[in-house]
KEDO-60213 format. One record per atom (N, C-alpha, C): residue number from 1; atom name; z, x, y negated. Coordinates in steps of 0.001 Angstrom, whole numbers, padded with zeros to 6 digits. Layout:
! residues N
@nr NUM; atom CA; z Z; x X; y Y
...
END
This chain:
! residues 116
@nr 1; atom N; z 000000; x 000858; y 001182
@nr 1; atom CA; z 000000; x 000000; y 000000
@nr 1; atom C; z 000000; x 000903; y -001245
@nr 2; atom N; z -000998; x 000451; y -002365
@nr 2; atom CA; z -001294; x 001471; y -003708
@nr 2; atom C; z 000090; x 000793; y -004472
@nr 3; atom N; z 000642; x 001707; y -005106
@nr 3; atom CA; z 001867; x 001518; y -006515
@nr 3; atom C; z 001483; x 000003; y -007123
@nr 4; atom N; z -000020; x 000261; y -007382
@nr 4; atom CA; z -000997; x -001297; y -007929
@nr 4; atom C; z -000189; x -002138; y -007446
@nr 5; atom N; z -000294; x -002251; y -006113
@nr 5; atom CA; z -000394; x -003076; y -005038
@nr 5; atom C; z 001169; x -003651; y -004833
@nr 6; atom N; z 002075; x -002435; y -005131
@nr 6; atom CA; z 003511; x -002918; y -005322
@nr 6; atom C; z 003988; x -003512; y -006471
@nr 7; atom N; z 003161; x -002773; y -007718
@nr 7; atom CA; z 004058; x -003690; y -008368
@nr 7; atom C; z 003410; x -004685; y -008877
@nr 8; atom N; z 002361; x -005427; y -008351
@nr 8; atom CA; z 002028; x -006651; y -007965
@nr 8; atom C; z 003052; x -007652; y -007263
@nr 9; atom N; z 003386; x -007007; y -005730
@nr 9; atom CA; z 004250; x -007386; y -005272
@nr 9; atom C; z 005595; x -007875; y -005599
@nr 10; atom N; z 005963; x -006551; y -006738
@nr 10; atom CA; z 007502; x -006757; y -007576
@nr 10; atom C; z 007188; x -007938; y -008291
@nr 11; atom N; z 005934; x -007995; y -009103
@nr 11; atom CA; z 005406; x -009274; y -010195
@nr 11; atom C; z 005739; x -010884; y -009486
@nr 12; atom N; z 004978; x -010507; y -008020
@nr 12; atom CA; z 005345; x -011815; y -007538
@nr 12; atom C; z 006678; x -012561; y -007211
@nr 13; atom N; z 007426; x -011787; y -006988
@nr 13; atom CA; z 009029; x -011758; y -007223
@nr 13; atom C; z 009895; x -012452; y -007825
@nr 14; atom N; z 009040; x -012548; y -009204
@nr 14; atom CA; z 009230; x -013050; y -009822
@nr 14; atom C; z 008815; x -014250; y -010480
@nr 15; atom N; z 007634; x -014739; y -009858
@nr 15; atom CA; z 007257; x -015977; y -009958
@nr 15; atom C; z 007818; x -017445; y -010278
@nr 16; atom N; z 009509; x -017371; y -009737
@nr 16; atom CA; z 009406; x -018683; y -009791
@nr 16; atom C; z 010487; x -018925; y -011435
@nr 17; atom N; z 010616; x -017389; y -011585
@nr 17; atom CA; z 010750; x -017372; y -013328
@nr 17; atom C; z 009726; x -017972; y -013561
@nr 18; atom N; z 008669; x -017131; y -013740
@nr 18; atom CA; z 007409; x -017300; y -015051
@nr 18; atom C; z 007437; x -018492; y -014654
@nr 19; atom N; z 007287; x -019361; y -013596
@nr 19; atom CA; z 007161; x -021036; y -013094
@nr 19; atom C; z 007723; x -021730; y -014342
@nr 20; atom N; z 009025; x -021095; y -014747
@nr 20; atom CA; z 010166; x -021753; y -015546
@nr 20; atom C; z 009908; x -021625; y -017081
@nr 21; atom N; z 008720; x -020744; y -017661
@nr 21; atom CA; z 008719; x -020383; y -018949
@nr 21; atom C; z 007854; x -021312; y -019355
@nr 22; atom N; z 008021; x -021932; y -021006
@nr 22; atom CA; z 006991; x -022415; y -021746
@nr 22; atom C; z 005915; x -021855; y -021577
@nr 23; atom N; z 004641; x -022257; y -022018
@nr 23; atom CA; z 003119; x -021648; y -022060
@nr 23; atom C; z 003398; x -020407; y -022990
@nr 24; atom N; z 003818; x -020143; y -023936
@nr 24; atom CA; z 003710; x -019342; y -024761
@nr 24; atom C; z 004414; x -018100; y -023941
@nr 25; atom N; z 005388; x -018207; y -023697
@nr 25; atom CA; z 006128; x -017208; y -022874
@nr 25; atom C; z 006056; x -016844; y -021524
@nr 26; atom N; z 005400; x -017446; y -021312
@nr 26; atom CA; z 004642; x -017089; y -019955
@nr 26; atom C; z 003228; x -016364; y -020051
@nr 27; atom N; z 002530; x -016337; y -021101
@nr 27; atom CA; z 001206; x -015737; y -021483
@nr 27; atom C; z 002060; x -014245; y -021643
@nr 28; atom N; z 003400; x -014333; y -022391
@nr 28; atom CA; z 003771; x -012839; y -022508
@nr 28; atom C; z 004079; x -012183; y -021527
@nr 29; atom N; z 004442; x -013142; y -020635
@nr 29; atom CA; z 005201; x -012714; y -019205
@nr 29; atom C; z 004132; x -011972; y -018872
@nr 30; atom N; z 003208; x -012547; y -018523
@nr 30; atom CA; z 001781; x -012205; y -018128
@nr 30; atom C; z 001301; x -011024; y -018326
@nr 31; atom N; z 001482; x -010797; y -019836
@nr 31; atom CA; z 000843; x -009800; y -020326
@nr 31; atom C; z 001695; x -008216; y -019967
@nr 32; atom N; z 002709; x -008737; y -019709
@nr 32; atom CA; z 003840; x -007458; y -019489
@nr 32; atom C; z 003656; x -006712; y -017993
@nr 33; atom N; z 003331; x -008030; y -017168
@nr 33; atom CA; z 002729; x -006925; y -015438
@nr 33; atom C; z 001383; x -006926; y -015964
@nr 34; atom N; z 000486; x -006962; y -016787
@nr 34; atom CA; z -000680; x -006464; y -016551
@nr 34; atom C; z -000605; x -005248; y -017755
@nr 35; atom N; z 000418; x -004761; y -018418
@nr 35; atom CA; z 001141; x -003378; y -018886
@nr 35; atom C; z 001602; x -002730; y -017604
@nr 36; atom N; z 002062; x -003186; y -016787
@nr 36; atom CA; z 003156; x -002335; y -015701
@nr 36; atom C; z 001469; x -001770; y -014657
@nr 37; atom N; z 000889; x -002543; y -014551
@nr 37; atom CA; z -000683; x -002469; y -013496
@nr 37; atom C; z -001107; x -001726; y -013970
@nr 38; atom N; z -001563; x -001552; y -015631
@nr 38; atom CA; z -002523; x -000325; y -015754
@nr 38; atom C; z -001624; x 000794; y -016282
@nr 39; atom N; z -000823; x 001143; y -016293
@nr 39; atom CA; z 000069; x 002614; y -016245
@nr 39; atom C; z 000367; x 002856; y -014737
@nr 40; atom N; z 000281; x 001857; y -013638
@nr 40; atom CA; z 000878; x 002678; y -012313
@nr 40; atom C; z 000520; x 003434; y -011854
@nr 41; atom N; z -000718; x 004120; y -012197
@nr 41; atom CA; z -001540; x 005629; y -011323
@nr 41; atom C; z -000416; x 006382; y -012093
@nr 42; atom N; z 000156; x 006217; y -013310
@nr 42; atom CA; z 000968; x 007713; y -014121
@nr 42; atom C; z 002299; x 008013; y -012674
@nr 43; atom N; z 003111; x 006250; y -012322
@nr 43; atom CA; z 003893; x 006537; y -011445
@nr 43; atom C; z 003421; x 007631; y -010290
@nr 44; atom N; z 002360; x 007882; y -009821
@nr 44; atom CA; z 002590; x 008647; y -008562
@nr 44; atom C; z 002622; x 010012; y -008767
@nr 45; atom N; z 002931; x 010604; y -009973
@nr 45; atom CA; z 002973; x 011921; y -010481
@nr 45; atom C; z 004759; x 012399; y -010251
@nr 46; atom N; z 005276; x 010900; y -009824
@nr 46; atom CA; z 006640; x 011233; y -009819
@nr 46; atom C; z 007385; x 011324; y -008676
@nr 47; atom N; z 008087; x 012302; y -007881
@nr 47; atom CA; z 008751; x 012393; y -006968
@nr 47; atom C; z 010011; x 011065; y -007142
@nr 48; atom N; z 009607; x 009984; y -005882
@nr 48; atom CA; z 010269; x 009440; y -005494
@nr 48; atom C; z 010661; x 008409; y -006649
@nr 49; atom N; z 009811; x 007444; y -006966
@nr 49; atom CA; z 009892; x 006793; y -008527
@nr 49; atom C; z 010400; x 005709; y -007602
@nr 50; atom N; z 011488; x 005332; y -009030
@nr 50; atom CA; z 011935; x 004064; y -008549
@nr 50; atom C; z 011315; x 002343; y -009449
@nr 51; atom N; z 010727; x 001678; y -008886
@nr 51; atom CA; z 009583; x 000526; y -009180
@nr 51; atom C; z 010249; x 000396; y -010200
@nr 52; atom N; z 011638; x -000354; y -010345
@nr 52; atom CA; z 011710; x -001243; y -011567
@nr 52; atom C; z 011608; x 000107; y -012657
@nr 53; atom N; z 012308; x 001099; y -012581
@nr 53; atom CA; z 011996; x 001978; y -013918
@nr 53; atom C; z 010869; x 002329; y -014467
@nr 54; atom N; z 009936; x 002408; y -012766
@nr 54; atom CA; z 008193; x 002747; y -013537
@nr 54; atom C; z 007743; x 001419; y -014249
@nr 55; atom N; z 007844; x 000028; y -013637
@nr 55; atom CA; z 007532; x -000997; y -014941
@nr 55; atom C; z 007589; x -001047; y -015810
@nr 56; atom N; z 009043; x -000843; y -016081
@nr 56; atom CA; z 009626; x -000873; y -017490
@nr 56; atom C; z 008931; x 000290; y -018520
@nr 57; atom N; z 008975; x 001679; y -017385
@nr 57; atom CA; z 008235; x 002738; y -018965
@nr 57; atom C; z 007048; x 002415; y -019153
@nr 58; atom N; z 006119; x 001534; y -018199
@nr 58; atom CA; z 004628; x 001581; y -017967
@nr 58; atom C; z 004301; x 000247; y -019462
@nr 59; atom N; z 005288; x -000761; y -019097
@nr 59; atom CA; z 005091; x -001742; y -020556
@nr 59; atom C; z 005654; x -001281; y -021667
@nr 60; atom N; z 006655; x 000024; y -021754
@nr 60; atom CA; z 006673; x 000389; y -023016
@nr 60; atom C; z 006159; x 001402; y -023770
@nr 61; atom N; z 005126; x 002339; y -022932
@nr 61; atom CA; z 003901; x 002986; y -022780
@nr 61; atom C; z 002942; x 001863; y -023880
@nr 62; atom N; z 002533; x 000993; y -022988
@nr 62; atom CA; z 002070; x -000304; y -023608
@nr 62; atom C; z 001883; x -000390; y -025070
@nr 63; atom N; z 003407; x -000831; y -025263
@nr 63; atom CA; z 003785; x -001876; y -026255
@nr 63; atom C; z 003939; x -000546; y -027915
@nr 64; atom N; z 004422; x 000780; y -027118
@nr 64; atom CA; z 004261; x 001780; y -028663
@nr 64; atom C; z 002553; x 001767; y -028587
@nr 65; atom N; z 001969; x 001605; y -027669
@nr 65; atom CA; z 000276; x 002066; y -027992
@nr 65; atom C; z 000025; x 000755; y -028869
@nr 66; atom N; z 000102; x -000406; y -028170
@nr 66; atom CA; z 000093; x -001509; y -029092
@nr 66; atom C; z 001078; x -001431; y -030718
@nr 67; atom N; z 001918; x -000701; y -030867
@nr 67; atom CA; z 002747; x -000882; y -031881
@nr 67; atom C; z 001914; x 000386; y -032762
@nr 68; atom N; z 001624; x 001472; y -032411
@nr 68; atom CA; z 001126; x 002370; y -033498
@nr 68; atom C; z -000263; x 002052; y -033654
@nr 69; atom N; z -001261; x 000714; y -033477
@nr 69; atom CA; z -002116; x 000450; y -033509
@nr 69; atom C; z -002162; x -000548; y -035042
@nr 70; atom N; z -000806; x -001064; y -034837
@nr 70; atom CA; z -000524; x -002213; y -035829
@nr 70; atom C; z -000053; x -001298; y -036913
@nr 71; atom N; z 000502; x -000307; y -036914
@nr 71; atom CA; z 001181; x 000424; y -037851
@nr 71; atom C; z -000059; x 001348; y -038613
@nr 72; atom N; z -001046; x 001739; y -037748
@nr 72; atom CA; z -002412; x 001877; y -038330
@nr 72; atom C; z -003248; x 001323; y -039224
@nr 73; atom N; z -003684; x 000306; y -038597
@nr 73; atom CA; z -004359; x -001514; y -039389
@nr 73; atom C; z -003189; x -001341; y -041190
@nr 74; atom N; z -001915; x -001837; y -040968
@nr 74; atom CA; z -001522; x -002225; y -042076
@nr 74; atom C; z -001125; x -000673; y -042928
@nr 75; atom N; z -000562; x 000295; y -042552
@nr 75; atom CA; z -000478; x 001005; y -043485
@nr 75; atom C; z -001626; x 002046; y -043754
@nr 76; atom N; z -002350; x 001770; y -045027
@nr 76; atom CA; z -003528; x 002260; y -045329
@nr 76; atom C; z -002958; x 003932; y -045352
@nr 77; atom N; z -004007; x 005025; y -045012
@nr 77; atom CA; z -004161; x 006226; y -044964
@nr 77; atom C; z -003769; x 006910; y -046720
@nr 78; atom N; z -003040; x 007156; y -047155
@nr 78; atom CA; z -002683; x 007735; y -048319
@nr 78; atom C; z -002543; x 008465; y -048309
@nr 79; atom N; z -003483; x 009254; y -048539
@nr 79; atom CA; z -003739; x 010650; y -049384
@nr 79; atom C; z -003644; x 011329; y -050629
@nr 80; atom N; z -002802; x 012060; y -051083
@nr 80; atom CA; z -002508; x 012508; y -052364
@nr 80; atom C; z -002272; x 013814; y -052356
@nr 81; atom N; z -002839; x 014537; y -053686
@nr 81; atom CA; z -002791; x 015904; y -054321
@nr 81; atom C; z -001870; x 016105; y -055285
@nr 82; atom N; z -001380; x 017254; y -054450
@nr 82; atom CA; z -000606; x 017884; y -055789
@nr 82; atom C; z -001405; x 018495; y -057292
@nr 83; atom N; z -000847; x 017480; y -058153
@nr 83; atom CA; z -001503; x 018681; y -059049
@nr 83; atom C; z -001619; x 020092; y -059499
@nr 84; atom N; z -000701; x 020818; y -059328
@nr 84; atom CA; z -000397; x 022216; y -059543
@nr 84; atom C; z -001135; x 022559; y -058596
@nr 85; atom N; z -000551; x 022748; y -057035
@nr 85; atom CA; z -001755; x 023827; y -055844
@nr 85; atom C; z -003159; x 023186; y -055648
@nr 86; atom N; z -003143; x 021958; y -055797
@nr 86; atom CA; z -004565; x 021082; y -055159
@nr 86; atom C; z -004069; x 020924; y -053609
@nr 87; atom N; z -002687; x 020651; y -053079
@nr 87; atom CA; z -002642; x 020494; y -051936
@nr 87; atom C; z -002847; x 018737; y -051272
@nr 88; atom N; z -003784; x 018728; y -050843
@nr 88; atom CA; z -003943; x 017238; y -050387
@nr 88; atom C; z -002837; x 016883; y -049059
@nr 89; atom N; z -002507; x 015591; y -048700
@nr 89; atom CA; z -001872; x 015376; y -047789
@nr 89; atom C; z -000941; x 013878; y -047692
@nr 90; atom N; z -000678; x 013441; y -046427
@nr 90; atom CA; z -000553; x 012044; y -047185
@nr 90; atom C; z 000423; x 012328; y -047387
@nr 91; atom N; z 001210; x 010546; y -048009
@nr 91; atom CA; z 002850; x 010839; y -048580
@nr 91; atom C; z 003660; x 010872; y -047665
@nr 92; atom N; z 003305; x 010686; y -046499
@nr 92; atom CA; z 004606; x 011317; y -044910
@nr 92; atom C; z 004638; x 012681; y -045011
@nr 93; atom N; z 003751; x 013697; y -045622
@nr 93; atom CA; z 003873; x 014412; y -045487
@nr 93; atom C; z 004852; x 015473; y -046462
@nr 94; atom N; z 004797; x 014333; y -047706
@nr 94; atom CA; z 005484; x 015029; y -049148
@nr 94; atom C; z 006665; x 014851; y -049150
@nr 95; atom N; z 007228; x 013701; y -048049
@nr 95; atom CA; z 008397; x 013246; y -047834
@nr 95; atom C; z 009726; x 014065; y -046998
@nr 96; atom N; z 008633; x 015430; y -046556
@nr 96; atom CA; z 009936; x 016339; y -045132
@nr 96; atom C; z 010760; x 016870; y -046076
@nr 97; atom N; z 011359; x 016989; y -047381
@nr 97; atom CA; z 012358; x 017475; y -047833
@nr 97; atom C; z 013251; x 016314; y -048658
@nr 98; atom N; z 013823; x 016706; y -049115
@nr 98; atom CA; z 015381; x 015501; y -049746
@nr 98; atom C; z 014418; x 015432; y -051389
@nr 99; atom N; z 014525; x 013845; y -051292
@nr 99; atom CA; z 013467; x 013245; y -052584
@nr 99; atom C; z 014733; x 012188; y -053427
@nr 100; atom N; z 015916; x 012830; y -052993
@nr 100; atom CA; z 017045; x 011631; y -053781
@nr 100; atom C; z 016891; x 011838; y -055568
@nr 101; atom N; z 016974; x 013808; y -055367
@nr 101; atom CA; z 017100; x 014337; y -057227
@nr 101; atom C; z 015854; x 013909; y -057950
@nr 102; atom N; z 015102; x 014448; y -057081
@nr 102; atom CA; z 013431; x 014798; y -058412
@nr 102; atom C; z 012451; x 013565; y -057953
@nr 103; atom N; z 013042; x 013018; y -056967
@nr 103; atom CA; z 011203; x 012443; y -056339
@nr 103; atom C; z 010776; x 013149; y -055303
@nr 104; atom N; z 009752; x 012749; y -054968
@nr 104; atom CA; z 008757; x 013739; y -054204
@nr 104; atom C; z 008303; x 015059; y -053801
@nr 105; atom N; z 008542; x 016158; y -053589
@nr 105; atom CA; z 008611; x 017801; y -053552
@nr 105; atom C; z 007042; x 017952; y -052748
@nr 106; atom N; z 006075; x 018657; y -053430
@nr 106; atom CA; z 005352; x 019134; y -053105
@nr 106; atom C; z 005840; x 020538; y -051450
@nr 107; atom N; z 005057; x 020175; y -050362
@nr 107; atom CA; z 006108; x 021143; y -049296
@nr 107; atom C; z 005780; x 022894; y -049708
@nr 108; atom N; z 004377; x 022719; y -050465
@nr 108; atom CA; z 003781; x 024077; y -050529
@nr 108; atom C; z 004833; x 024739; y -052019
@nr 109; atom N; z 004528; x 024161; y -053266
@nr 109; atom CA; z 004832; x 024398; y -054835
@nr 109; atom C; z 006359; x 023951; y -054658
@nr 110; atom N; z 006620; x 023105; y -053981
@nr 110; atom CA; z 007980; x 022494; y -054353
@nr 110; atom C; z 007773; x 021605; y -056028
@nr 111; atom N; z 006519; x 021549; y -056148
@nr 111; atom CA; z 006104; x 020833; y -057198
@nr 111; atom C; z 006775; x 019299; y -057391
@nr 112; atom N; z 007904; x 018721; y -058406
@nr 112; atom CA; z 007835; x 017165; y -058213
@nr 112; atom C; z 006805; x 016190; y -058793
@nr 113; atom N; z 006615; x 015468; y -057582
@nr 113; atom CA; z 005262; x 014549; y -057919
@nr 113; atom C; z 005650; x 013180; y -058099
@nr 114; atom N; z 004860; x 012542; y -058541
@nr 114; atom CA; z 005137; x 011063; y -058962
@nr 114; atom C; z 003931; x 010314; y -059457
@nr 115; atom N; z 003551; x 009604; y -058111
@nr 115; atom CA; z 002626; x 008997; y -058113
@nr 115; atom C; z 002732; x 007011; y -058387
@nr 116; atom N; z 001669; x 006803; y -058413
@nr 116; atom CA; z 001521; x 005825; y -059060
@nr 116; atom C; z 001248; x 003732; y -057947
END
């Protein structure tokens, strides 16, 4: 029997839950073993995996790929230059030092910036 194939098996298990869920929550149910199905080839890389833990990392594998997808879409790519070096870079990047005193610290100039 393929990992597939088990935790299919584990899915069915559980059936007479999903039986019990509204439509809406049962589409999620749904969607969560067919997260656990396509990560199970990663399980056989692991000595002696235990099912319910490979589900669980396999839908939350999932759900950050799904989550930094959404975090993509809405937060637009911002890019900004320092004026002093010309260092481009977005503002996650202007942010790795303490911005409580001045604002913003250029990482290269230590330049404070203040954008608009």
């Amino acid at each position: 029997m393929t990992l597939e194939q088990l935790v299919e098996a584990y899915g069915l298990e559980w059936e007479t839950f999903a039986d019990e869920l509204e439509e809406m929550d049962h589409e999620a149910y749904t969607g969560l073993w067919n997260h656990a199905k396509r990560n199970a080839h990663a399980v056989t890389k692991i000595q002696q995996p235990n099912l319910f833990e490979s589900v669980v990392m396999a839908i939350l594998v999932e759900h950050q790929k799904e989550l930094s997808q959404m975090q993509q879409q809405l937060l637009p790519d911002e890019s900004k230059t320092c004026p002093r070096c010309n260092q481009s870079g977005s503002l996650e990047t202007f942010f790795k030092r303490d911005t409580t005193q001045v604002g913003i610290l250029c990482n290269r100039c230590q330049e404070a910036l203040f954008f608009q």
